[in-house]
N, C-alpha and C positions, 0 to 999 in steps of 0.2 A: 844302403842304410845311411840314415843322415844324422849328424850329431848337430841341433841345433844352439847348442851354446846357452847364451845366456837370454834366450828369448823364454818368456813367460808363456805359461797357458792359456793366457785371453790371445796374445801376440798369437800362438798359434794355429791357435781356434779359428784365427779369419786368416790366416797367409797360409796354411801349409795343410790346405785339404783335399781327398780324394779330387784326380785328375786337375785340378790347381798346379799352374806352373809357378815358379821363384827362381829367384836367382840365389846362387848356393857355391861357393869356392870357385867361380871368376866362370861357371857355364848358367845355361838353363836348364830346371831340372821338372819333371813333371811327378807328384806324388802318386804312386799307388794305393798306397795303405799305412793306417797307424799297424805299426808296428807291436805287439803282445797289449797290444790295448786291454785293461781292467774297466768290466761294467760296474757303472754306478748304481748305487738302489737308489730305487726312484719310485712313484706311486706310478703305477701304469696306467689306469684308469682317467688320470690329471693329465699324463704328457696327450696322452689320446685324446682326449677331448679338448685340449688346446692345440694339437697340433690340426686338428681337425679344422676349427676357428680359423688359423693362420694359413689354414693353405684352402680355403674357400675360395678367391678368386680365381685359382687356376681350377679348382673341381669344375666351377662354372659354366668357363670356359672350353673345358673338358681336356685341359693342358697339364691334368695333375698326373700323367704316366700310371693312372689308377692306385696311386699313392693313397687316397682319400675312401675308396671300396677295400682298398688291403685291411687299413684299420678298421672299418667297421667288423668285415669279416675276423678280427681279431689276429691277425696275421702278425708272426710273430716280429718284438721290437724289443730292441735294448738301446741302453745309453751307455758310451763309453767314455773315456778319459784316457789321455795320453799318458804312454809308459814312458817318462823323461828320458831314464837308462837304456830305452830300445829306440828311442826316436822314429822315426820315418821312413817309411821301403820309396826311393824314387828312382828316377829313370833320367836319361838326358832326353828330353824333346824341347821345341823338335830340333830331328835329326839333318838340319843342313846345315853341313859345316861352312864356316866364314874364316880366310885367314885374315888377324889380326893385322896382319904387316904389310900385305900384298893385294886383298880386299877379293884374292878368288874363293870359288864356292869351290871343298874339293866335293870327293865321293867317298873315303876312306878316313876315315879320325884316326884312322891305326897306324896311317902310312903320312909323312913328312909332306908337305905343301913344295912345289915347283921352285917356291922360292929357299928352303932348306928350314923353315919356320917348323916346328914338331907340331905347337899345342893349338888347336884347334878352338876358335871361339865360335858363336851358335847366328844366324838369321835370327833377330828377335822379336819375328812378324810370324802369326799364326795365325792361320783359317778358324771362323767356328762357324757352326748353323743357330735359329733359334731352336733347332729341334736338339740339342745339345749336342750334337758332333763336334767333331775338331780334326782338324788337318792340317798338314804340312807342307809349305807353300812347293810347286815345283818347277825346279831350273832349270830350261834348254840349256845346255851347252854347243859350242861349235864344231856342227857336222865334219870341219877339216883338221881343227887342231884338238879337238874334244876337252877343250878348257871354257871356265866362261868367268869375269868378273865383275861385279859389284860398284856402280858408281853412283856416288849421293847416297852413302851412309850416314849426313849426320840429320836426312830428315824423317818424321814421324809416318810422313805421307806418303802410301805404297805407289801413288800414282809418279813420282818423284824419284822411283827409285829406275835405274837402268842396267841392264844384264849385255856387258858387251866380251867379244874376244879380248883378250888381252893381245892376241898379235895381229891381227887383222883388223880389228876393232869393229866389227862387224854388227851390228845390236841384233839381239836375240832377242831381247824382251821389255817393253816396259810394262813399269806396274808388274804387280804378280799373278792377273790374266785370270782369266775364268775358270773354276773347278767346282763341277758339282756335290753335292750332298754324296757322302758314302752312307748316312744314315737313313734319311727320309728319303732321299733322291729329288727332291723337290726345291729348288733354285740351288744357287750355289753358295759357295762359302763366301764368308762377309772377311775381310782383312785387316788386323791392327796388331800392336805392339801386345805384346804378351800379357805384360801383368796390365791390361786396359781393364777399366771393369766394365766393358760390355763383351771381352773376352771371358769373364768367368764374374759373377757376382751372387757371392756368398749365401744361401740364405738361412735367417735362425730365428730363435724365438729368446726370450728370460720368465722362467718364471720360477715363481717361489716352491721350492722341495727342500725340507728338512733333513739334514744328514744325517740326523736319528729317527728309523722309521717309528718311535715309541711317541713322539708327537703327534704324528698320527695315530695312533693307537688310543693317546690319552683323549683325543677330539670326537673320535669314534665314537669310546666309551661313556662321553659326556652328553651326547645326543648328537652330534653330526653336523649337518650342512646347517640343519633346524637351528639348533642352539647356538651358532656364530652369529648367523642372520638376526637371532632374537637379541645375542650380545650386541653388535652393529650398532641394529635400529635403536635400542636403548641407553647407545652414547657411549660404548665401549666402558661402564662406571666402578664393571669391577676389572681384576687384574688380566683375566681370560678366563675365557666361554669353562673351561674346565675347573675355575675356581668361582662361580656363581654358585652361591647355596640356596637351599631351599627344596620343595619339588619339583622333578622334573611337569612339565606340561606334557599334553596330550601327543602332540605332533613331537615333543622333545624324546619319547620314551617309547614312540614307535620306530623314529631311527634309529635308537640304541639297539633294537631288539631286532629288526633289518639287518643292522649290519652287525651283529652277530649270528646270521643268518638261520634265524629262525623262521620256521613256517610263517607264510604271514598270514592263513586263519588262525594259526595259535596267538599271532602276536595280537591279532585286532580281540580277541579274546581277551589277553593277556592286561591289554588297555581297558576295555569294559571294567572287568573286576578293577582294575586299581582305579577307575573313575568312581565306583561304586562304592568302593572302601573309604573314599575321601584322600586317596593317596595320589592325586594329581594337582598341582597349579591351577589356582582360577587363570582360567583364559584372558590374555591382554584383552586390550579394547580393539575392536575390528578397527583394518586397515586397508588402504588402498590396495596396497599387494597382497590382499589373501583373496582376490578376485581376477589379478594379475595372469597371464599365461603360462602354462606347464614352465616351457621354455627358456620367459623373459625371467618366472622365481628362479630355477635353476640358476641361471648367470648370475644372479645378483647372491644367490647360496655361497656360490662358489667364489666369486670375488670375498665371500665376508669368511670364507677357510682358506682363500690366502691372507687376509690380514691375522686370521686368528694362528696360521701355523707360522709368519713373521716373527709375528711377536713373541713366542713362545714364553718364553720365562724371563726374555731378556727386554720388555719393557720396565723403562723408567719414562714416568710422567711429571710432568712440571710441578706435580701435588706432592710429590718424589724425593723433589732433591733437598737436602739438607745442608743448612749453615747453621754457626755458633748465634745463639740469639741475641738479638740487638745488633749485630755485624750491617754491614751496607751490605754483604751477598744476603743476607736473608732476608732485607727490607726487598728487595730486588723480587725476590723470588716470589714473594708475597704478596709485591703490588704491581713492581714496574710489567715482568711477565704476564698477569693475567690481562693488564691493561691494553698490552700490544697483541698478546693476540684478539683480543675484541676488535683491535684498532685495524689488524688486520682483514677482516671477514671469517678470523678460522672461528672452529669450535676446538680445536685440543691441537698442540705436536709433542707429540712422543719421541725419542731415545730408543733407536731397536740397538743394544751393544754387539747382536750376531745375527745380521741378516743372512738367512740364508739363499742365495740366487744361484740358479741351476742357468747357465748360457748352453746353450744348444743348436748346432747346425744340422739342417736336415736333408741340403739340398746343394744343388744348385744352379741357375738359368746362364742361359749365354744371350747372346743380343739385345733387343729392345726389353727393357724393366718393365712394362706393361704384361700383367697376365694374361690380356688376349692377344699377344703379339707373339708369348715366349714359352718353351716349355718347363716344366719343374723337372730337372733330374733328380731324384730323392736318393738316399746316400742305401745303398742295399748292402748285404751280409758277403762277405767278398765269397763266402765258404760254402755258406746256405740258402736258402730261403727266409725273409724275411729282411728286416730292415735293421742298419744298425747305423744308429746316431749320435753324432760327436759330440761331448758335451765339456764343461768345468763345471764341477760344485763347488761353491764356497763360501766361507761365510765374511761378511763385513758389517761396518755400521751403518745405520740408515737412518735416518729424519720420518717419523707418519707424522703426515701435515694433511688436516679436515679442516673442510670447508664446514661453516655456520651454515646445518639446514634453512632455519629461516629466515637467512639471509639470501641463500639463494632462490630458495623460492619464491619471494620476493621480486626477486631480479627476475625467474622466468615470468613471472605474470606482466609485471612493467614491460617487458617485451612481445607482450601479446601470444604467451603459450597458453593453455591450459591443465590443469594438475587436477583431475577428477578425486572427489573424494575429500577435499583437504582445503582450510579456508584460514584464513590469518589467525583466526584465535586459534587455534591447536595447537597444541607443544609440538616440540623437535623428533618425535617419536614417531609422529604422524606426518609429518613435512618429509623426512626422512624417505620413509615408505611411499607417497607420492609419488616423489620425483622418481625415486627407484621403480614404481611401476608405470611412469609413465615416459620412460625414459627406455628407448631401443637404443642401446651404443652403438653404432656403424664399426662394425667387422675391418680388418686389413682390407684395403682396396675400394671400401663405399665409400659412395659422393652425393650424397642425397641432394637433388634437386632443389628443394625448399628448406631452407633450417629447421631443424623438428628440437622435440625435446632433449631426447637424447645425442644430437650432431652438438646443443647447444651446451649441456652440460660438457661434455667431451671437451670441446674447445675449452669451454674456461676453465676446465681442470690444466688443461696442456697447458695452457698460456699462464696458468699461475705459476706451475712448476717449471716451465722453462725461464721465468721471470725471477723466482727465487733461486731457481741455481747460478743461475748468473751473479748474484749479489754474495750468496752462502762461498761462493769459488775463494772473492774478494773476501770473507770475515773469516774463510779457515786457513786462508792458504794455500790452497788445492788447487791444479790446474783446472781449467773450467770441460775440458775433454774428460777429466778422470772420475768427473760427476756425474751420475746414472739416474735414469727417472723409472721406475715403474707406476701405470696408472691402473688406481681401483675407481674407476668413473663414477659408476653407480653409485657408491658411497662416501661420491664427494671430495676421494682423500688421493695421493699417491705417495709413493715413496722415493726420497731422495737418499742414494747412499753411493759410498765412495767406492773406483772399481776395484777390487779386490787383487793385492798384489801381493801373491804367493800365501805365505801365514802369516803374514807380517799386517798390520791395522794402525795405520798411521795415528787417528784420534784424532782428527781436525773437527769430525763432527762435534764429537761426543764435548770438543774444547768450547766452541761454540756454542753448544745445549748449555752447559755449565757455564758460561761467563757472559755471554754475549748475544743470548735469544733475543733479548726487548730491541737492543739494537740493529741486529737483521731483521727483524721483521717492520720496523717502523721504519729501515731504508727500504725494504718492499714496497710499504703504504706511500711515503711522501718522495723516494729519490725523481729523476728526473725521466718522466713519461713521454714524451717525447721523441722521436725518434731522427738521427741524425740526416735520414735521407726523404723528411716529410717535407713537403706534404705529398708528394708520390708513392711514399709505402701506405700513409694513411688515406692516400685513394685508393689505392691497389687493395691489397691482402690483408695489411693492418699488420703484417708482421716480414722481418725480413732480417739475412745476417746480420745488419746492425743494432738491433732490436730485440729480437727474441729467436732468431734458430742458433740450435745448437749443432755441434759434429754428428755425425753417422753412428759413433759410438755412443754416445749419451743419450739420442733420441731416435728409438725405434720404429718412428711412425713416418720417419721422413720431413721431418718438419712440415709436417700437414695439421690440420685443424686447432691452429692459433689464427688469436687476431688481438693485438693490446687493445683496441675498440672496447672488446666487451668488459673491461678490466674498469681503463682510463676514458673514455668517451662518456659524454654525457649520460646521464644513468646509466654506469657501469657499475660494474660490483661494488669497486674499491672506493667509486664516489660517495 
């Protein structure tokens, strides 16, 4: 068992997970298991079908260890969380001892080194396969004296290392020599330093789950996926989908009645009469998306019940804040604020004061990061049958920052897309819906060929948000790693919020919302576009660490589909 100290739940989440090696009170240790781990409630139905999304290109490939037919078959899943007080079952691997003082490999950790040294330190080079095996490197010793030591420890490079007698000096080995697969049997093991991450690289996902399942509850009972999607498209004008008054609509009051799971000949019943009675909402004006695919509605549904279970009770909108009147804060609030975000491209940023973000590991590959290179290990029930998945819930503050529908669409036309359906004069209602039906967002791991609608909206939502967290790090104080993106592509918007440490909410956002909006966003609009390493990045990618990537932690996508181009380039958004 491991007592991790003062390391946090995120810190754990990526260092100390099934079969992951660390380094732990001066050895290498390899974990087993959380230890009395407590499941989280979670929506099942959400993690399933996002986990599904996220592990597409290994299904593809057929590298998902049937991870991807488990879930459909509904094969059982839970989410867990670390018992702090029980910490971690590990092990020592691997098992070749190295003496610190003398540099032999012994056989025995139990029994004292040749040279009278007791404590034994570890070889900190391990085998893995990409089929996720892992092994432990193995040392001749000498056939005469049955010793062997270690020369050129202080390099990284197995090739570099030399296994000789200590008395004869005889070489036994360099490098650490061919050993095949114990798992697939199919080439052999690849060689590096332990914690390398193509020795073991993590894999997870974030997404939005409420720690009170009644939020769901309340969404449910308001009309569903229906009623977010119709809050969304509508400009988000009231508080939430669950505080719009009025009649439910037709499509609004047959998800109600679904997911209370009633018959659904009774339900389509159920709707005739209240049509009939006049007890239903005149129908919005038709839109591009009510012609849109099963599929593509779905996703953009569901992106608009993560923004609405976000936001729950705990938005504050700019229309929101209050100052004593006549004050410079309230002249601010009233004019400088709306001014800058026009100046910006957005249409609204909201104040989430309790975001709620579910981090979750579900996996993990060894060798090449390419899903057709490597396989998915998925985290399985150490006991049972099924799968069980490591997660943190928690809640922090977060920024919803939306992009001006017609402002973007705009920008897709100027680039030679097309938006069936939708033409300059149509409000924001209708531009909105467009782009959201004509927009495929590219899945983890797509590279589409040709820029489409939806690789382009993707991008410039990525390069906005990675452009403003960079600036927002500077106006709150925040390290710029501790700042997190989630993207809702489809509707234009994501979420910036800070990562969650322990119960504690530091308020940099929320300092910022309140004092200092007009001024972050107008350093968005005019700071300096530019990039230090042009005009080579601005041939290249358009985007690069000195410009726009952020750490591993802040951005989940890999620092893929950015380009300041679309931004700062000649007809670019922000021009």
């Amino acid at each position: 068992m491991s007592d991790l100290g003062t390391r946090s739940a995120s810190q754990v989440l990526r260092t100390f997970l099934p079969q992951q090696t660390a380094d732990l009170r001066g050895g290498i240790y390899r974990v087993i298991d959380w230890s009395g781990a407590a499941a989280l409630s979670i929506d099942d139905a959400s993690v399933r079908r996002r986990l599904l999304r996220e592990i597409h290109p290994w299904e593809q490939n057929n590298n998902d260890n049937g991870f991807a037919a488990d879930l459909r078959r509904q094969q059982r899943l839970e989410v867990v969380e670390l018992d702090p007080s029980r910490g971690v079952a590990v092990e020592r691997y691997p098992r070749v001892w190295l003496c610190p003082r003398c540099k032999r490999v012994g056989k025995d950790a139990t029994r004292a080194c040749v040279c009278g040294n007791s404590r034994w330190g570890q070889l900190h080079f391990l085998g893995f396969h990409e089929c996720g095996a892992v092994g432990e490197p193995r040392i001749p010793r000498c056939p005469t004296h049955d010793e062997v030591e270690l020369v050129g420890t202080t390099s990284t490079r197995t090739s570099d290392l030399r296994f000789v007698c200590p008395r004869c000096h005889l070489q036994l080995q360099k490098g650490l020599g061919f050993q095949q697969c114990q798992g697939c049997r199919q080439g052999g093991l690849h060689w590096n330093v332990h914690k390398a991450r193509t020795a073991y690289t993590p894999r997870g996902m974030v997404m939005v789950n409420p720690a009170r399942p009644e939020r769901m509850q309340a969404l449910a009972g308001a009309g569903g996926a229906a009623k977010a999607l119709d809050w969304v498209l509508g400009g988000m004008e009231a508080h939430s989908p669950t505080t719009v008054t009025g009649l439910p609509s037709a499509a609004e009051l047959r998800a109600q009645l679904l997911g209370n799971r009633m018959d659904p000949a009774m339900v389509d019943l159920l709707v005739e009469q209240a049509a009939g009675l006049g007890q239903l909402a005149q129908a919005s004006s038709p839109t591009a998306l009510d012609t849109a695919p099963a599929d593509r509605r779905e996703a953009v549904e569901q992106e608009a019940v993560d923004i609405a279970l976000a936001l729950g009770e705990a938005r504050v909108s700019i229309s929101g804040l209050m100052a004593p009147p006549g004050s410079v804060l309230a002249d601010r609030f009233a004019n400088d604020y709306p001014a800058a975000v026009r100046r910006a491209g957005l249409a609204g940023v909201d104040l989430v004061e309790s975001f709620p973000v579910l981090n979750v590991m579900y996996g993990y590959t060894r060798g090449e990061s390419d899903p057709k290179l490597c396989r998915l290990v998925p985290f399985r029930h150490p006991k049972r049958e099924g799968y069980r998945l490591l997660g943190d819930l928690a809640e922090t503050e977060a920024l919803l920052v939306r992009l001006d529908p017609l402002r973007v669409a705009g920008w897709l036309l100027a680039r030679g897309h097309q938006l069936p359906g939708w033409s300059p004069e149509q409000d924001a209602r209708q531009a909105r819906a467009a782009i959201t039906a004509a927009s495929d967002i590219p899945g983890p791991g797509d590279t589409p060929a040709t820029p489409t609608v939806g690789s382009e909206v993707l991008t410039l939502v990525h390069s906005y948000a990675h452009r403003m967290i960079r600036q927002t790090a500077v106006f709150a104080g925040i390290d710029r790693d501790a700042l997190n993106e989630y993207l809702v592509p489809s509707h234009l918007g994501f979420f910036l919020y800070a990562a969650p440490r322990g119960d504690f909410v530091l308020g940099g956002l929320q300092s910022v919302f309140e004092t200092s909006l007009d001024q972050l966003l107008n350093t968005v609009s005019t700071a300096e576009t530019r990039c230090p390493l042009d005009p080579g990045c601005a041939r290249g990618a358009g985007a690069c660490s000195a410009c726009l990537h952020l750490g591993e932690t802040s951005c989940r996508a890999y620092n893929t589909f950015l380009d300041r181009r679309g931004l700062f380039a000649s007809g670019g958004f922000m021009r």
